[in-house]
N, C-alpha and C positions, 0 to 999 in steps of 0.2 A: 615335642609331641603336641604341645598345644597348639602352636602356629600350625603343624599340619594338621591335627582338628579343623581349627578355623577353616583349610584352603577346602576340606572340606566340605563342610558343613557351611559357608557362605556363598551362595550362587554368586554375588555383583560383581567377585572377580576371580572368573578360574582359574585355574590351572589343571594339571594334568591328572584326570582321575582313572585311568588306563587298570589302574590297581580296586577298584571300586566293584563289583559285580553289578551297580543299576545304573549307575552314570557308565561304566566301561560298555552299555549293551548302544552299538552305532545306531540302531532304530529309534532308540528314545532320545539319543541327544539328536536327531534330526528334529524329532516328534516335537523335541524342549525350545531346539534352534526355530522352529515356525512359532511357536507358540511365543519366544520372545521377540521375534519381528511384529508380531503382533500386535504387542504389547507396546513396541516402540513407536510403529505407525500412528496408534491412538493415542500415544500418550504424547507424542509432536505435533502431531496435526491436529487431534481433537484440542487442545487444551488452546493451542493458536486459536484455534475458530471460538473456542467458550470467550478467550478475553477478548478477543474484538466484537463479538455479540454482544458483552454488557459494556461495551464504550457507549452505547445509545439508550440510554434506561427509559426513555420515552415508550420503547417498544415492549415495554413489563407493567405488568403490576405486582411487581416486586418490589417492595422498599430500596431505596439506592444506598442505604449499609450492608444489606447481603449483598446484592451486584459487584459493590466495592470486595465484598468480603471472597466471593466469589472468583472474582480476577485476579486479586493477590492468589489466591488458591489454585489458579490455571498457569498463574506466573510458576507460583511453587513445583507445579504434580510436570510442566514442561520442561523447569531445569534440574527437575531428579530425574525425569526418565532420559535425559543427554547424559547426566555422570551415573547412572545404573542399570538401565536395562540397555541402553545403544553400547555401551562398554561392556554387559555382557554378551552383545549378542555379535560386537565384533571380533570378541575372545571367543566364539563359539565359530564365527567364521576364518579364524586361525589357528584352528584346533584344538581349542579349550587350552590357547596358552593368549598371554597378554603380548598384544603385537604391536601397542600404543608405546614404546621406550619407555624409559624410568623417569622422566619429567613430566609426562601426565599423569604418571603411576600416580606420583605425591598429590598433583592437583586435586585429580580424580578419588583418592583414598581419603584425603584428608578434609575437602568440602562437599562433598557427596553429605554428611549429614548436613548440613546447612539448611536447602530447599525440602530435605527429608522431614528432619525438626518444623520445618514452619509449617511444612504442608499438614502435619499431624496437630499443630496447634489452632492452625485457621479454621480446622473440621469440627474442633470441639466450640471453637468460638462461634462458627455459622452454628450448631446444634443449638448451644445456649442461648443467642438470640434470636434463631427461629422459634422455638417452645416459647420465648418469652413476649413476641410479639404474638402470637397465635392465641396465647391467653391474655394478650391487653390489646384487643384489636383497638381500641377508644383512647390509647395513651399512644403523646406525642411521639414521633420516629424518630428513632438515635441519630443524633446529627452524624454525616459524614466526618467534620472534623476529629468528632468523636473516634472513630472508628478507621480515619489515619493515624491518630494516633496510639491505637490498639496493636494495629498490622505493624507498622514500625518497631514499637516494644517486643512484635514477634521475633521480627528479622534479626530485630538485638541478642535474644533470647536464644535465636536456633544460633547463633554464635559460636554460642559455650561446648558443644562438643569438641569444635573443629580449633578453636582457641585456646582449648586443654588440650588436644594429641599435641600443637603444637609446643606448648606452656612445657609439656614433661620430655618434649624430645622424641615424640612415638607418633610420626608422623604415616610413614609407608614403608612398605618394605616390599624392593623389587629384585628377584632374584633372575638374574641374565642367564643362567644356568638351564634353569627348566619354565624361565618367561612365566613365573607367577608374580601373582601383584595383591598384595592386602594392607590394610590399617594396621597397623603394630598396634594401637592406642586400642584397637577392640578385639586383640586375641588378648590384652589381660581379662583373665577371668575375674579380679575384684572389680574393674574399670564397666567389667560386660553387665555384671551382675549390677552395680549400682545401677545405670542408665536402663535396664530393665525394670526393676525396682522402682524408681522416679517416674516410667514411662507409666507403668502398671498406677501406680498412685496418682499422676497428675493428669493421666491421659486418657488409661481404659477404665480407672474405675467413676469419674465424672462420667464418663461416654455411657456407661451401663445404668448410672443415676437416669442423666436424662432418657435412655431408651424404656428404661421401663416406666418413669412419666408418664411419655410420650404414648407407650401400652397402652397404660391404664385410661388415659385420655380417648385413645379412640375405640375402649369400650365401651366407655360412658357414651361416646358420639353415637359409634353404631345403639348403641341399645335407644337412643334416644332420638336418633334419625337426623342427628346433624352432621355438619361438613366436616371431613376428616382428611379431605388432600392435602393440605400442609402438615397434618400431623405423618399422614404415609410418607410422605418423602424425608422427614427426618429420621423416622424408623428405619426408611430403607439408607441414608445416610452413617448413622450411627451403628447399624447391626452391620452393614459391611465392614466400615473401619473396625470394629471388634471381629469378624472375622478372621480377616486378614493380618492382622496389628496378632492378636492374642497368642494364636500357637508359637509363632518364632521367642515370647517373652515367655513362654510356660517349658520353653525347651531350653531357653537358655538359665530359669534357676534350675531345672534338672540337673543339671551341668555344673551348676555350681554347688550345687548339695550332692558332686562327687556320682550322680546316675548317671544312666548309660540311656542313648536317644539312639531310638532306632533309625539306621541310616535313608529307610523307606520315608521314614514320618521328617529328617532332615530336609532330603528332597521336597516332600508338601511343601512343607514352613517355609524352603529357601526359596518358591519359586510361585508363592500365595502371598507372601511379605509386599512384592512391587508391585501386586494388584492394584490397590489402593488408586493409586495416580491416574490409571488407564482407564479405570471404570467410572469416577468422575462426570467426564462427559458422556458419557451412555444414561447415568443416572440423571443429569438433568437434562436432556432428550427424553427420555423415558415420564419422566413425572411430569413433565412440565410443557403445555402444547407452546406458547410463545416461546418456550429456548425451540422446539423443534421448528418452528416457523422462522426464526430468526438465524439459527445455523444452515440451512437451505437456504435461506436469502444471502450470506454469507459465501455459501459453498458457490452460488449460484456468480457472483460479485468480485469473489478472489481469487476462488482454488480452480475453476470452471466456468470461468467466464464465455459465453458464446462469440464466434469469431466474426465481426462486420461483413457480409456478402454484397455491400455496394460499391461501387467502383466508381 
């Protein structure tokens, strides 16, 4: 019963919800299947363009530890969105069954948190050192070295999920039968529960520290008529990832304090969780004119390069 909970209640790898009354209606899973090509598009191709935009940090005035912090984070939000939204969305264009065989199944179940973990930890690290830079414009910039070695401890760090399903033997589970595909290691309900718990502690409630910081900061600006662009884009940084990050971890202690999660509000959370990644590069297009000048230069260079008419 719990494993099919989970196939439920976890968008990243369908299976057959035919028995469902809001995934069973064909309109909405078209409506869901646009909406994750979507999602895949920008979160392949945007994040490609955001890292090869800060290989030149000449063209910012941005410090080169966020840039750095930055890339790792387009590396990250790039290879979650290949093992979870392009794997849902080719399970969606196979009829909401898993059409990838049982040896991606494993790959796919089992290091999916990997870039997931890092990419939630490099968010809260660009937050803390933007707030901290923004309040010491006059103190020396965090060395780079500094700050390869920060990213590295991450990628060590987003490890431990995928090194524990492996550690206990709960790796994936692929049934040939009706071509579903899930993590064994996170339909345990103690396993869900803790990593929700740890996420909530190490992750959203740091994130809600510095967003209301960051708040209170740029009332003091606005009431006082100074520059608050660096502090908006961490707010809008940090208020999304709480967005998006928070319901899937308020649904999952529900759940484990034995309530019952409405399968409408399932749907939100499972399909607002892979946001994160996608909007990324929207947000720093958005806040920031040199990423938008610099991804044009970019688009214009790689993705769109104009064709020679001399002969």
């Amino acid at each position: 019963n719990e494993y099919k909970s989970y196939l439920r209640m976890n968008s990243s790898f369908c299976s057959d919800h035919t028995d469902d009354p809001i995934l069973g209606n064909m309109g909405l899973r078209v409506l869901l299947l646009v909406y994750m090509f979507g999602l895949a598009l920008v979160g392949t191709v945007g994040n490609i363009i955001v890292a090869i935009a800060t290989l030149n940090p000449v063209n910012f005035d941005i410090d080169k530890a966020t840039l750095l912090l930055i890339r790792h984070l387009a590396v990250a939000d790039f290879l979650y969105t290949l093992t979870t939204h392009c794997s849902i969305l080719l399970s969606g264009l196979g009829g909401n069954h898993w059409i990838l065989g049982p040896q991606l199944c494993y790959i796919f179940a089992t290091f999916r948190w990997i870039p997931g973990t890092a990419g939630h930890l490099i968010i809260l690290t660009i937050s803390i050192h933007r707030t901290w830079t923004i309040q010491n414009p006059l103190q020396p910039a965090v060395r780079c070295r500094v700050i390869v070695g920060v990213t590295a401890l991450i990628w060590i760090i987003s490890l431990t999920p995928s090194l524990s399903a492996v550690g206990v033997g709960a790796t994936a589970c692929f049934d040939d039968v009706i071509k579903t595909c899930a993590s064994t290691f996170y339909t345990m309900i103690e396993y869900k529960t803790l990593l929700s718990l740890l996420s909530f502690l190490f992750l959203l409630l740091p994130m809600l520290l510095v967003l209301g910081l960051n708040g209170l900061l740029l009332v003091i600006s606005l009431r006082h008529k100074l520059s608050y662009r660096g502090l908006r884009t961490v707010i809008f940084v940090c208020g999304l990832f709480i967005l998006t990050i928070m319901p899937y971890n308020i649904a999952v202690i529900i759940r484990a304090l034995n309530g019952h999660v409405n399968v409408a509000f399932e749907l939100f959370y499972g399909y607002v969780y892979p946001l994160n990644s996608a909007l990324n590069p929207i947000l720093y297009t958005y806040t920031n004119r040199q990423f938008r000048e610099m991804l044009v230069t970019v688009c214009r260079k790689h993705v769109f390069p104009k064709q020679s008419t001399s002969f």
